[in-house]
SERO-4910 file (N, C-alpha, C, O; in steps of 0.05 Angstrom, whole numbers):
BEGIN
 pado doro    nc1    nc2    nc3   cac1   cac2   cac3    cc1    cc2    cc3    oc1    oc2    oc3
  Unk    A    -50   -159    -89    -22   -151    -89     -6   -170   -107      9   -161   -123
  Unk    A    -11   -197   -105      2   -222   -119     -4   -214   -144     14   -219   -161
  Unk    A    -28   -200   -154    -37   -199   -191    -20   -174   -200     -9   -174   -222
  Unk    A    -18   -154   -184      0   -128   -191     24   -135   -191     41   -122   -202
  Unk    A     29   -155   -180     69   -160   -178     64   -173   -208     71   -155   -223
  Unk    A     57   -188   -219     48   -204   -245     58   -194   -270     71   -204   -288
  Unk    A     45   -165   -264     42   -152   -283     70   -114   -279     70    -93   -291
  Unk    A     85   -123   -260    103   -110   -250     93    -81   -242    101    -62   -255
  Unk    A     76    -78   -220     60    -56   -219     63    -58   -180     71    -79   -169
  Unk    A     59    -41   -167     62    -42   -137     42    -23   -127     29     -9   -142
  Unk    A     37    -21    -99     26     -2    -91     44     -4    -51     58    -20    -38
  Unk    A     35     17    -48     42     21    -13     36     -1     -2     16     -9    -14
  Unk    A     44    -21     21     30    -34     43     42    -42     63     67    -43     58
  Unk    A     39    -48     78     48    -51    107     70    -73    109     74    -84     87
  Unk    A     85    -83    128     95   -102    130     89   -131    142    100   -152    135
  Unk    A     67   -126    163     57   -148    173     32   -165    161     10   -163    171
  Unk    A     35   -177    144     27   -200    141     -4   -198    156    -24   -203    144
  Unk    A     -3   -192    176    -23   -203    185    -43   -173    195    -62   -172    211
  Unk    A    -37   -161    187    -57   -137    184    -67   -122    147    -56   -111    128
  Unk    A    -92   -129    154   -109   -130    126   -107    -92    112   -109    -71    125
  Unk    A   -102    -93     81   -108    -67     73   -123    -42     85   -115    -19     87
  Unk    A   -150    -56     93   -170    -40     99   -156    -24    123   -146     -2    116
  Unk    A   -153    -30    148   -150    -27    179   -125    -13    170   -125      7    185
  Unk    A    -99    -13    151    -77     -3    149    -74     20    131    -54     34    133
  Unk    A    -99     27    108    -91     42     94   -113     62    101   -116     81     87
  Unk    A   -132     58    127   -143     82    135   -133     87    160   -148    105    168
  Unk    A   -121     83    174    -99     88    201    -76     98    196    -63    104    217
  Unk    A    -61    102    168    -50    119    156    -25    100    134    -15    105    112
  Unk    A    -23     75    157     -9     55    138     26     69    128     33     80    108
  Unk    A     41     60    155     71     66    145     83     34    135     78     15    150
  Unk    A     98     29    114    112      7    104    138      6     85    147     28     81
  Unk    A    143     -2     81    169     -8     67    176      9     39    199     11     30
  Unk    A    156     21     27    146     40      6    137     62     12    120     72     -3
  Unk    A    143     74     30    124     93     43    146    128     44    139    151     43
  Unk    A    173    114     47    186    148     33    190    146      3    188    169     -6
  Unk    A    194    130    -17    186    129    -41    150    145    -46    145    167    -56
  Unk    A    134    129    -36    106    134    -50     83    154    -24     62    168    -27
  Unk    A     96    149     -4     76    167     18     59    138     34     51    116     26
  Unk    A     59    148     49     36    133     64     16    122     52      8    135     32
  Unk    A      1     97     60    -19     85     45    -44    103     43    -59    107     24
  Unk    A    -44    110     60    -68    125     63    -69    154     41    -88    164     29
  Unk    A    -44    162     42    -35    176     20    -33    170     -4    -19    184    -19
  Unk    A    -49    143    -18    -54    130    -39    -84    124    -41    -94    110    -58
  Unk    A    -93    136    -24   -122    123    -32   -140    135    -56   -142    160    -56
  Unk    A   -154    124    -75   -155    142    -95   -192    150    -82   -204    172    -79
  Unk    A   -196    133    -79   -235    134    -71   -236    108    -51   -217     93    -44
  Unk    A   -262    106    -44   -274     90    -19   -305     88    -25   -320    107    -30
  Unk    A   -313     55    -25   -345     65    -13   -347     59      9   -330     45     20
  Unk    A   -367     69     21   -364     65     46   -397     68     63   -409     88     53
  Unk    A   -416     52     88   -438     54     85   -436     78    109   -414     83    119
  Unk    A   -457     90    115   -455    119    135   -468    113    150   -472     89    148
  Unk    A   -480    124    171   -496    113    197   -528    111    182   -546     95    188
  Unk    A   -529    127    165   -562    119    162   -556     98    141   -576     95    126
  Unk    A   -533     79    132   -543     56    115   -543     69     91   -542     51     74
  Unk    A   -543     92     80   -530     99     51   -502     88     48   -487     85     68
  Unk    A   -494     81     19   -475     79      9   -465    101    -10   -472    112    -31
  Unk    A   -442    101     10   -430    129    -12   -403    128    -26   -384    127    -10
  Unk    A   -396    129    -49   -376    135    -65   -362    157    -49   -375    176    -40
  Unk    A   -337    156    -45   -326    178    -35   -289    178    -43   -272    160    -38
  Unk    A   -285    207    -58   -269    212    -70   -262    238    -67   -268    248    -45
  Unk    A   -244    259    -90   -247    287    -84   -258    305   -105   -251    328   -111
  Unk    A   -281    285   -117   -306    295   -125   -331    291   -110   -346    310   -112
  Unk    A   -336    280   -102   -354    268    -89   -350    258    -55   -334    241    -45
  Unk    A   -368    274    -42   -361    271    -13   -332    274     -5   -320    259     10
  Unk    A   -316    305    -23   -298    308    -12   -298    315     15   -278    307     26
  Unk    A   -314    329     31   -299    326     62   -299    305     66   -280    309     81
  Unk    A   -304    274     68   -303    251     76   -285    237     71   -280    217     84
  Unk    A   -268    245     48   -254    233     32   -227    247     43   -207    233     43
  Unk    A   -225    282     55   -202    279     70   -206    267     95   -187    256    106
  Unk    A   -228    269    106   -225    259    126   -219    233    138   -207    229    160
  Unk    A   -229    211    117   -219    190    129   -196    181    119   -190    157    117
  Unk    A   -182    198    113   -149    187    107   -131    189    130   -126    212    137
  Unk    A   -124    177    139   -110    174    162   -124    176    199   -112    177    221
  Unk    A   -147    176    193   -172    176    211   -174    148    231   -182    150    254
  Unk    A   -165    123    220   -170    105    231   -199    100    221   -214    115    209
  Unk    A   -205     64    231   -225     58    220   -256     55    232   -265     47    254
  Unk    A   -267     64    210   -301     57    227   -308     83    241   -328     83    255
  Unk    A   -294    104    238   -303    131    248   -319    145    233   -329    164    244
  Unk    A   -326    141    205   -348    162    199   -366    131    181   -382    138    165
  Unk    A   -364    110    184   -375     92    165   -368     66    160   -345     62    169
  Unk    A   -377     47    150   -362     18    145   -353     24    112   -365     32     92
  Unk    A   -329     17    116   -319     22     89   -318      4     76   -308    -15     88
  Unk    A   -325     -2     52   -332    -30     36   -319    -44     18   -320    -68     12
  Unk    A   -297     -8      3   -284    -19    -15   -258      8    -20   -262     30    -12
  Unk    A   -243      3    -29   -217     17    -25   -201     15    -53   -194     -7    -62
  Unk    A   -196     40    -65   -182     38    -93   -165     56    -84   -169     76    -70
  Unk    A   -142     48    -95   -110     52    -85    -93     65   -115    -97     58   -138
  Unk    A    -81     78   -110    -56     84   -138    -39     60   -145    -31     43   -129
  Unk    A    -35     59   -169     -9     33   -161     13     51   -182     10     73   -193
  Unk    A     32     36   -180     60     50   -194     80     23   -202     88      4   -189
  Unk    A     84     33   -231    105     16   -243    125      7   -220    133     24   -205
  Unk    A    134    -19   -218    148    -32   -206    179    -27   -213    190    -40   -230
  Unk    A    193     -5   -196    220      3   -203    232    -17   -198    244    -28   -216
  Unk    A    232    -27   -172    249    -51   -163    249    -86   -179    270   -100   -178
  Unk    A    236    -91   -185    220   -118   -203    258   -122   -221    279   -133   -212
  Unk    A    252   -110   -244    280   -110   -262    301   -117   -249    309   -140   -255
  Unk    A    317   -103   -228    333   -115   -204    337   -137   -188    357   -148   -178
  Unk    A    305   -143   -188    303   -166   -171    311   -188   -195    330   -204   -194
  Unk    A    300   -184   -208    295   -216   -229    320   -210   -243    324   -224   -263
  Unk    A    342   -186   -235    374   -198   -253    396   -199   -222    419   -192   -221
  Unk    A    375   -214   -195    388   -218   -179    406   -199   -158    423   -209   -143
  Unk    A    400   -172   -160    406   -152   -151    393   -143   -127    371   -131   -128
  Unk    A    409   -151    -99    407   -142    -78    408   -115    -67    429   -102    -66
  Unk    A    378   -104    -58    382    -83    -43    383    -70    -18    363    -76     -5
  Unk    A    397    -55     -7    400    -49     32    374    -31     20    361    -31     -1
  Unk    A    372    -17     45    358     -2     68    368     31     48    353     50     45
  Unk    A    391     29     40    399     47     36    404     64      6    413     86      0
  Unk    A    392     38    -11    396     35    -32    411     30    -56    403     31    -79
  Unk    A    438     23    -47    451     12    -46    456    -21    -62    452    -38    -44
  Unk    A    462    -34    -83    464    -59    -87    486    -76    -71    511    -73    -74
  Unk    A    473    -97    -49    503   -108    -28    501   -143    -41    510   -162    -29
  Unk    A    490   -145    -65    506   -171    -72    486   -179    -99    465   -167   -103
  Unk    A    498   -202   -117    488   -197   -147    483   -239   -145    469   -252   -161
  Unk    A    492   -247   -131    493   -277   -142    465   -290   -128    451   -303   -143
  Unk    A    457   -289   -102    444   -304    -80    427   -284    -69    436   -262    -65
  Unk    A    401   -292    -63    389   -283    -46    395   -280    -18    405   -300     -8
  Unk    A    391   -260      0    395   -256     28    376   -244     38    372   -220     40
  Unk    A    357   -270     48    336   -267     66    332   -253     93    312   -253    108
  Unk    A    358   -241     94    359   -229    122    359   -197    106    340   -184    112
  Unk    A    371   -188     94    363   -162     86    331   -153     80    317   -162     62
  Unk    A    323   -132    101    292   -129    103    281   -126     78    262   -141     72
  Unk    A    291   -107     59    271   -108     36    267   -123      7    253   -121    -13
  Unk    A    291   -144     19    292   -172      1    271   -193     10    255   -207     -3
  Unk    A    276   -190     36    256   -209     43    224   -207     40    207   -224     34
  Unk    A    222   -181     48    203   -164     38    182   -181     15    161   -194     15
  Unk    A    205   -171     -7    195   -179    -31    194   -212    -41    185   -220    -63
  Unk    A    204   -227    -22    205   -259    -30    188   -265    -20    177   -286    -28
  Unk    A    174   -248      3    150   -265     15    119   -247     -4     96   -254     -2
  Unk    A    127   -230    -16    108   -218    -21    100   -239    -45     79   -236    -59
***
C-alpha cells in the first residue's frame, strides 16, 4: 500500500489497521473507498490459491472462473488456502489535494486549506496510511 501511495496510485482497503488484505478482501472488505471503487472484493483481479487436493490454482475469469466468482465475497478458507491476491489499483484522485493541503469531509466537501485535522475520518485515514 505504502509503494502505490509513492507512486500516487490506490486501491480499496479497510480501515483497521489491524486486519490483513487477505481475510478483508475475501469477506467482501467495506472501507473508506468503497462507494468510489466497490468493495475490495470487488477489486480482485485473480487469486492463487491451494484446493483440498494440494493443487495450485490460478484463478481468475479465465481460468477457474466458477471459483473466481465464488470466492469473492465468500469469506476465507472456504474453497482453498489462498496464497496470493492481485487487486486493481486506480490513479490517486485525492493525493493532489492532499499535498496542496486541502481538507476533506465525509461529504466531499473541502472544510479547511491551512492545517491538518486529524479528527476528520478520511484525513486521518490518509496520514496514517
Amino acid at each position: 500500500i505504502n509503494t502505490l501511495g509513492k507512486y500516487s496510485f490506490i486501491t480499496p482497503t479497510g480501515q483497521a489497521s489491524c486486519v490483513g488484505i487477505g481475510g478483508l478482501s475475501l469477506a467482501g472488505g467495506k472501507g473508506p473507498l468503497s462507494r468510489l471503487y466497490g468493495m475490495v472484493c470487488d477489486n480482485i483481479v485473480s487469486v492463487k490459491l491451494v484446493n483440498y487436493k494440494g493443487e495450485i490454482l490460478s484463478v481468475n475469469k479465465k481460468e477457474n472462473s466458477d471459483l473466481y466468482w465464488a470466492i469473492k465475497g465468500s469469506g476465507t478458507c472456504n474453497y482453498g488456502l489462498v496464497t496470493e491476491i492481485k487487486l486493481k489499483i486506480y490513479k490517486d484522485i485525492y493525493s493532489d489535494n492532499f499535498k496542496n493541503n486541502e481538507l476533506w469531509n465525509w461529504y466531499g466537501s473541502i472544510v479547511g486549506t491551512s492545517t491538518y485535522d486529524s479528527n476528520i475520518p478520511f484525513t486521518s485515514y490518509l496520514l496514517n496510511w
